[in-house]
N, C-alpha and C positions, 0 to 999 in steps of 0.2 A: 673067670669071675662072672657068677648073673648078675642080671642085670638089680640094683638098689635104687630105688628112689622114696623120700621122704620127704619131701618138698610141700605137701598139701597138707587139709587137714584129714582130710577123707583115707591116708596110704592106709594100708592094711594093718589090720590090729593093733593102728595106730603105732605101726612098730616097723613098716617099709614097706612096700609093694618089690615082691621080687622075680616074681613071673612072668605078670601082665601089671600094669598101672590099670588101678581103680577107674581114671580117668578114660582109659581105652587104648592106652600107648602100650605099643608092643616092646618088648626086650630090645629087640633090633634099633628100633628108635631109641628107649632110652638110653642106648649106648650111643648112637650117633649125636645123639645131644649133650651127653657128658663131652664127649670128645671134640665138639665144639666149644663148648664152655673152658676145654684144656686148652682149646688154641687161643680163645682168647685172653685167655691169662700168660701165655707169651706174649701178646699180642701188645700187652699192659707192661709189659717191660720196657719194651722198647716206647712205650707211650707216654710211661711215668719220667722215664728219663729227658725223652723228646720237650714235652711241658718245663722240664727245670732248664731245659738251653734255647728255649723260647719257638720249639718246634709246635706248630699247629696242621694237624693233617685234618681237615673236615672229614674228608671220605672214608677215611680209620677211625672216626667219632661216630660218623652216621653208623657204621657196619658195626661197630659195638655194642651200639646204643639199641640199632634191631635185630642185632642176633641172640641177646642178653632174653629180650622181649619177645622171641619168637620161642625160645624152651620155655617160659612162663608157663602154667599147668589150664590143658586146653586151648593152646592157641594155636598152635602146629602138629599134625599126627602127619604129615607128607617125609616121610624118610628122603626123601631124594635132593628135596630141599635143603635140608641138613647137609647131604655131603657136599652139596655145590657151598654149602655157605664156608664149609671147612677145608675145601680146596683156595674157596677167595680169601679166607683168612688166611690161611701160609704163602699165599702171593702177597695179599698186602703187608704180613709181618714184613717179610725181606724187603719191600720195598721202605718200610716204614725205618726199620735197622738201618737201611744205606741210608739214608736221610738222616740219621742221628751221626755215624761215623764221618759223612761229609761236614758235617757241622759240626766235629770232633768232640762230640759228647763222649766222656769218660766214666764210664759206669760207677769205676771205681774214687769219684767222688761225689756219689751221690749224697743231696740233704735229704733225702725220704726214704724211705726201708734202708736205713745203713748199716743194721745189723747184718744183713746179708750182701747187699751192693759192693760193699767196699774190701772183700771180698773178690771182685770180677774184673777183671783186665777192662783197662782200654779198649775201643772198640777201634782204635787207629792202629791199622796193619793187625786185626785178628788173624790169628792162622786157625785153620779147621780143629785141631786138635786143643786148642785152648777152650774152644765152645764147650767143651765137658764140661769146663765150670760155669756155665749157666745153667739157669733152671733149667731144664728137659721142655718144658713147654713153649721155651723160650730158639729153644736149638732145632728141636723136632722137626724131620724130614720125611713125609710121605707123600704119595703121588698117584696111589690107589686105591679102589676100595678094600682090598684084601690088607693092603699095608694098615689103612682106617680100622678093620672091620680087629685085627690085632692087636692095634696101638688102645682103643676103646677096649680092650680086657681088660686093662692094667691101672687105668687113669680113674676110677667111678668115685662115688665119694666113699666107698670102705677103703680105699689106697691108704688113706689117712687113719694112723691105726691108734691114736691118743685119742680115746673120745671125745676128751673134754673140748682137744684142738678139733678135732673132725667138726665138734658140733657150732663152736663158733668161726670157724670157716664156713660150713655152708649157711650160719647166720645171716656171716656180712654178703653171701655172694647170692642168699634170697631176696638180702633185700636193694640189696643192689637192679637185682633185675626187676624189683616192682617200683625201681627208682627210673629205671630205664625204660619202663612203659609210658611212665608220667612226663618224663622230657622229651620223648617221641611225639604223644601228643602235642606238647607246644612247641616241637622243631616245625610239625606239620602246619602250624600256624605263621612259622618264621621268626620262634622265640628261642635263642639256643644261650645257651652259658658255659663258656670252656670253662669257666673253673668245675662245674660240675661234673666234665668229661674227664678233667684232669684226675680227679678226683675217684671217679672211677677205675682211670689205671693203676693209680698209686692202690687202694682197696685190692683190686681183684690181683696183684701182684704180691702186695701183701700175702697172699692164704700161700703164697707157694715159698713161703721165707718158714723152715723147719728151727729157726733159730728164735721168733717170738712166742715168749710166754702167754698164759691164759691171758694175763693181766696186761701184757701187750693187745691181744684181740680184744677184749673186753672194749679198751679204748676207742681201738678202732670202728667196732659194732657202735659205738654210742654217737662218736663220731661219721659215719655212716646214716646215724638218725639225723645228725645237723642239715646233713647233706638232703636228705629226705624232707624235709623244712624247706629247704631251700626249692627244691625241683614242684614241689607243690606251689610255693608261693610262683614260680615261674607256669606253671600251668594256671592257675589263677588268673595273673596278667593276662596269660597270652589270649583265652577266653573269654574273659570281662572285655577286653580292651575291642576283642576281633565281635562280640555279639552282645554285648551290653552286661550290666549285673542282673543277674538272676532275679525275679520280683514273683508275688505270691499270685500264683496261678492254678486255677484249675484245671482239671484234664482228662478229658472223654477217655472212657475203657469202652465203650460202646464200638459198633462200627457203623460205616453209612455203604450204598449200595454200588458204590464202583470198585472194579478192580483195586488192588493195593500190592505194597513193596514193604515188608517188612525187615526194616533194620535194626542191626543188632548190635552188640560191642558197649565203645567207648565213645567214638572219634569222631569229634561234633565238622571237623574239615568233613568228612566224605557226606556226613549227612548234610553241609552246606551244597554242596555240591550236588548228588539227588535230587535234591527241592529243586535249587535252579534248572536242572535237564528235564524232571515232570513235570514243571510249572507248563499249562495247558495241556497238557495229552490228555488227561481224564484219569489216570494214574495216583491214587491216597497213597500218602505216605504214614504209616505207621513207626513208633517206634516199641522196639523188646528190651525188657531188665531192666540195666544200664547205662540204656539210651533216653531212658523216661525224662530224665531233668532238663533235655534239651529243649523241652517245652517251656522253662523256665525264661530263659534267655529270649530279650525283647526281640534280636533280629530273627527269629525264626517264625516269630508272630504275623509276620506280615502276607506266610503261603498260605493262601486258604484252602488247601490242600495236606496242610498237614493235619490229619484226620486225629488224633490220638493215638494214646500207649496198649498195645495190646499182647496180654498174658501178665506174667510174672516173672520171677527168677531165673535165671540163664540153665539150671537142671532141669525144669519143667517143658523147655524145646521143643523132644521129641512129642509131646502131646499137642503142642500151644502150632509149633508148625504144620504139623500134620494138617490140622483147622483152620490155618491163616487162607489154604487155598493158594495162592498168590506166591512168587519169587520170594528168597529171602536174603538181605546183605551181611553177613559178619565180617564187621571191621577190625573188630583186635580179639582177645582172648575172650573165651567163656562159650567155644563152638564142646558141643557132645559132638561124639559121631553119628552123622543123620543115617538114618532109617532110608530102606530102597525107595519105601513106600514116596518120602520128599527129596532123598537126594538129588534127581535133576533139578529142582526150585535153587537150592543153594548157591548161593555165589559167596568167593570169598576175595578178599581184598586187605592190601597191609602186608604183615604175619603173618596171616592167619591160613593156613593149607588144609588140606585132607587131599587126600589121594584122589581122583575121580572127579571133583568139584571144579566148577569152572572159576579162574583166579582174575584179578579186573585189575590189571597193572597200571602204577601211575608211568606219565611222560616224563621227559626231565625237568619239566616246570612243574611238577606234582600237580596236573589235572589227570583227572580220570574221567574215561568215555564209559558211562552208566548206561549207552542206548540198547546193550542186548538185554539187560534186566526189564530195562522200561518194556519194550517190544514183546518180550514175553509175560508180566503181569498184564498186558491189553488182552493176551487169551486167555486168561485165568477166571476164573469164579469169584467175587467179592469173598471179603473174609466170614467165617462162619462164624456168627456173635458167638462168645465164653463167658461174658460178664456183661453189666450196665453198670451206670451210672459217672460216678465220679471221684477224683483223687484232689489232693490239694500239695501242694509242695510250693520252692523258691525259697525255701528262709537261709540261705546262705546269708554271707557273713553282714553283708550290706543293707540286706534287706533285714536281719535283726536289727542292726543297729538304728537303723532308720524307727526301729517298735522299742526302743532300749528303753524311754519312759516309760512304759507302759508294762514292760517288762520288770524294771528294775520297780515300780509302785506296787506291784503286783505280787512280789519277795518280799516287800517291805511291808505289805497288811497281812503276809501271810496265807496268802493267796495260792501263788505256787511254795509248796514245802522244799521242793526238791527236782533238778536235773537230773535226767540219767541216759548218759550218751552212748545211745544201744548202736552204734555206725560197724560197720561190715560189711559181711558176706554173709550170703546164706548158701546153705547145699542141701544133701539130698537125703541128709542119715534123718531118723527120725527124733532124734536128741533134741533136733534143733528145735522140735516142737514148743520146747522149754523157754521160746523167745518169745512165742504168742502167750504161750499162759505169764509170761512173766507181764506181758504189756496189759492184757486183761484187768490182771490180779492188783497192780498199781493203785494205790490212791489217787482218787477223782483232781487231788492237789498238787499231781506231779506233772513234770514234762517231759517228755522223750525229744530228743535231740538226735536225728539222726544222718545218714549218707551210706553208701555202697547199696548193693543189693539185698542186703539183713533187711531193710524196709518193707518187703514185701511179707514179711514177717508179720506185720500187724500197720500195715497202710492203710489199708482198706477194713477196718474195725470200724466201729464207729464207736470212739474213745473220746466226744465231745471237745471243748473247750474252756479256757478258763478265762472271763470276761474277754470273750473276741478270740483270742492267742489259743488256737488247736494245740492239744495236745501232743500231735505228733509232730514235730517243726522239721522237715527231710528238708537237707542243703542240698541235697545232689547225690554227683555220682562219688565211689571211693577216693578216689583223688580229692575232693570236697568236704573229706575230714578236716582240711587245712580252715576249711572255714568254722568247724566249730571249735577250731579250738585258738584263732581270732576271738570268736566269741565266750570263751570262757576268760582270756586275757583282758578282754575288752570290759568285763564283769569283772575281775580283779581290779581293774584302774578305780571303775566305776565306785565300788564301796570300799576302796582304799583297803584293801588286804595286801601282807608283805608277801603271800604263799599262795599260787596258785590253785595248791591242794584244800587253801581255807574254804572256796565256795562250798556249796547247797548242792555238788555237783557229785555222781556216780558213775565210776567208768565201766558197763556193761555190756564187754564188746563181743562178738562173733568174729571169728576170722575162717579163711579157706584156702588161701593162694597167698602168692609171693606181693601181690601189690600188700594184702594187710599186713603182712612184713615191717613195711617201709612205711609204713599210719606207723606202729605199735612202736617202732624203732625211734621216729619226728616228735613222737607223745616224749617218749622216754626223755627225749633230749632235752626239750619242754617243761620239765623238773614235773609233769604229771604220775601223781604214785598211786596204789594202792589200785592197777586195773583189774578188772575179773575177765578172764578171756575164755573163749570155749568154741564147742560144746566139750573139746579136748584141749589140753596145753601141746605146744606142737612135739612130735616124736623127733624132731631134729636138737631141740633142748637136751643133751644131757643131765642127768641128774644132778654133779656139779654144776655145770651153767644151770639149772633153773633154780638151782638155789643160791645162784647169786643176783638173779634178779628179784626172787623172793624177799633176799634180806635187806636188797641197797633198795628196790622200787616195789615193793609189796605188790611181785605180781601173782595173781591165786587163777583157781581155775571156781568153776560153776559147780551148785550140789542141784537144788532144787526150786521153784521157784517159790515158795512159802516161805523157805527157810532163808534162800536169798534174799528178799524183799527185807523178811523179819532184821534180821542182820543188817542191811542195807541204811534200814529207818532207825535204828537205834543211836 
């Protein structure tokens, strides 16, 4: 079997990448990373079970939680990585499995996936020949790469030959892994949630149960979105709590005349961490994408060394690096494959691999020694200005509400006609174009509301304000959907609506990757209907599932932006 992958929005005519990934993953890899993805779904057997007889293994939550987030699209192109993760996962299965049998867990009387569990023998006194009746991924014995390199023929996501099941399996195990990005970040801050891990084995154990219905996954997909609520609200806390709430700040795209360190990613720990190791070297720190909103947050305020945001969108890289001059850090997903031209500048740290790139591992107290990047942007060239001036963001959820009179006066003369929460991702097709003319095209009376990287879409416009209150209000980064839509709740209490769908509010989203999965999935749960997502609806939807989200959550895809707008406003 070649290699299938459908996971983004960019796969190939929109109908699978089956050669090479769009993204730059070879065949090779995406079989190594389905076949990790197989082992953790044994892995989830023994973990969903473990969780109901009061088993808790951290080190089997951690290695989940970053192997889920390490196949995310763009985060890992290092094949080598892979098989080391899929040899520790078949050691930690078995160790995991003797821990549930010494504690005499009984498969077969499980309260969760019991359509298939109860089914499976006791794990007290197994004999080899009984494991037949476990799932395969659950039993699965290799030990090499040629045993790997065979077993990944057979496991990919066409194995699954009911589309409709195919397509809501890989649903919940998309969003699962942009669930598992999100709680990464706040493990790294020391915020963890076993119900959320639990939660993840029962799900990803679920997809390999041949005995639930559409109408069973459906459930679990929505449910799934709960959980997706839940890992954002915990990345929230753990951010807010660890750096302040987000407040309305401006922020130099410009540069100034010393060496710099351009970071990139998610992961406001590693950029905590940078700032304190450059603080006096002579060392700016920049940040790229969706590391911009870290500017937000009060405790970062304080380095006067952190210079500003420079470039745009995490596809723009290979241009925006090339010009930086200077080292660059990716922390979590949204690496291209660099160019030879900057490949030695790259450092990568987390997840985050490529082949060649040098990698900045944390210790067992999660610090990391950032002095060979520092050391090397001191021989660098200052960055080569690309833009001037200035950005404005912070209106996360607190800092609305802190303007909610001013806001809510503002609906009520009629002032703002209308919300429209454009939050996502942007990429590289040219469709996406249709997010600037839509921001454009807008009435002077509306607000865009938004988060992820979709912002560079039309951040830097000059789209004015409406008495004070910019018209573009950016909360943050993708995870920081969670705050707008606090803020749509927060607007429901406020003018007493029974529907959160009654506001003045437009869901005009972009999506590209597995994290906007897990926003779209948290929305749904949310009772928020009638989204318009694009520039494509995903290729992993079959036509059955997308018209069952059509019918119960009116969700449509994008035409044009006249006709949108026109539509929109009526």
């Amino acid at each position: 079997m070649s290699m299938f992958c459908y996971q983004c929005q960019e796969t190939a005519g929109c109908k699978g990448c089956t050669i090479k990934g769009v993204c730059g993953k070879t065949e090779d890899l995406a079989k190594a990373q389905d076949l990790l993805i197989y082992i953790l779904k044994g892995i989830s057997v023994y973990g969903a079970k473990g969780r109901e007889i009061g088993i808790v293994n951290k080190e089997v939550d951690k290695f989940v939680m970053e192997s889920l987030f390490a196949t995310i699209t763009n985060a890992n192109f290092d094949r080598d990585v892979f098989i080391e993760r899929i040899k520790k996962g078949l050691q930690l299965r078995e160790e995991l499995k003797q821990q549930v049998i010494k504690a005499g867990g009984e498969l077969g009387k499980s309260n969760s996936n019991e359509n298939w569990l109860k089914k499976m023998l006791s794990f007290a006194g197994l004999k080899r020949e009984e494991e037949d009746k476990l799932p395969d991924a659950a039993a699965l014995f290799a030990d090499n790469v040629e045993e790997f390199n065979k077993k990944a023929e057979t496991i990919g996501v066409l194995a699954t030959e009911d589309e409709d099941i195919r397509s809501l399996r890989e649903l919940i195990t998309y969003g699962l892994k942009g669930l598992s990005a999100y709680i990464s970040h706040a493990h790294q801050l020391g915020y963890d949630s076993d119900e959320i891990h639990g939660f993840i084995y029962k799900a990803l154990a679920a997809t390999l149960d041949d005995t639930l219905t559409v109408n069973d996954l459906v459930a679990l997909t929505l449910e799934t979105g709960k959980y997706g609520v839940d890992g954002m609200a915990l990345l929230d806390k753990a951010n807010t709590e660890s750096y302040g709430n987000p407040e309305i700040t401006k922020v130099n795209i410009g540069v100034r005349n010393n060496p710099g360190i351009l970071i990139s990613g998610h992961d406001l720990k590693d950029l905590e961490q940078l700032l304190k190791q450059t603080e006096g070297t002579g060392v700016d720190v920049y940040t790229h994408s969706e590391m911009l909103p870290a500017h937000y947050y009060p405790a970062f305020k304080k380095y006067s060394h952190f210079a500003g945001n420079y470039g745009n969108a995490w596809w723009k890289q290979t241009e925006e690096f090339e010009k930086f001059n200077g080292p660059i850090l990716m922390t979590t997903n949204c690496l291209v494959p660099p160019k030879d031209s900057y490949k030695n500048r790259v450092y990568t740290t987390g997840v985050v691999g490529f082949e060649g790139l040098k990698h900045i591992e944390a210790n067992e107290k999660g610090e990391k020694d950032f002095s060979a990047i520092i050391e090397h942007a001191k021989k660098c060239a200052p960055p080569t200005e690309i833009e001037k001036g200035e950005i404005i963001g912070g209106f996360a959820h607190n800092q609305v509400f802190a303007l909610a009179d001013k806001i809510v006066e503002a609906v009520k003369s009629g002032a703002i006609k209308k919300f429209f929460v454009m939050a996502g991702c942007d990429g590289r097709a040219k469709s996406r174009n249709y997010y600037t003319e839509f921001a454009e095209k807008l009435p002077k009376d509306t607000v865009i509301l938004t988060a992820g990287c979709a912002k560079y879409k039309y951040n830097k416009l000059n789209l004015g304000d409406i008495g004070g209150i910019p018209r573009v209000l950016d909360a943050g980064q993708c995870n920081d959907s969670y705050s707008l839509a606090l803020i749509a709740l927060k607007l429901k209490e406020i003018f007493g609506l029974e529907d959160i769908n009654e506001l003045p509010i437009v869901y005009n989203i972009a999506w590209y990757e597995q994290k906007a999965v897990i926003v779209l999935l948290a929305l749904l749960h949310l009772g928020v209907k009638n989204i318009h997502l694009g520039p494509t609806l995903p290729a992993f939807l079959s036509p059955n599932v997308a018209n069952v989200l059509v019918k119960n959550f009116g969700i449509s895809g994008i035409t044009n932006a006249d006709d949108d707008i026109k539509m929109f406003l009526e």
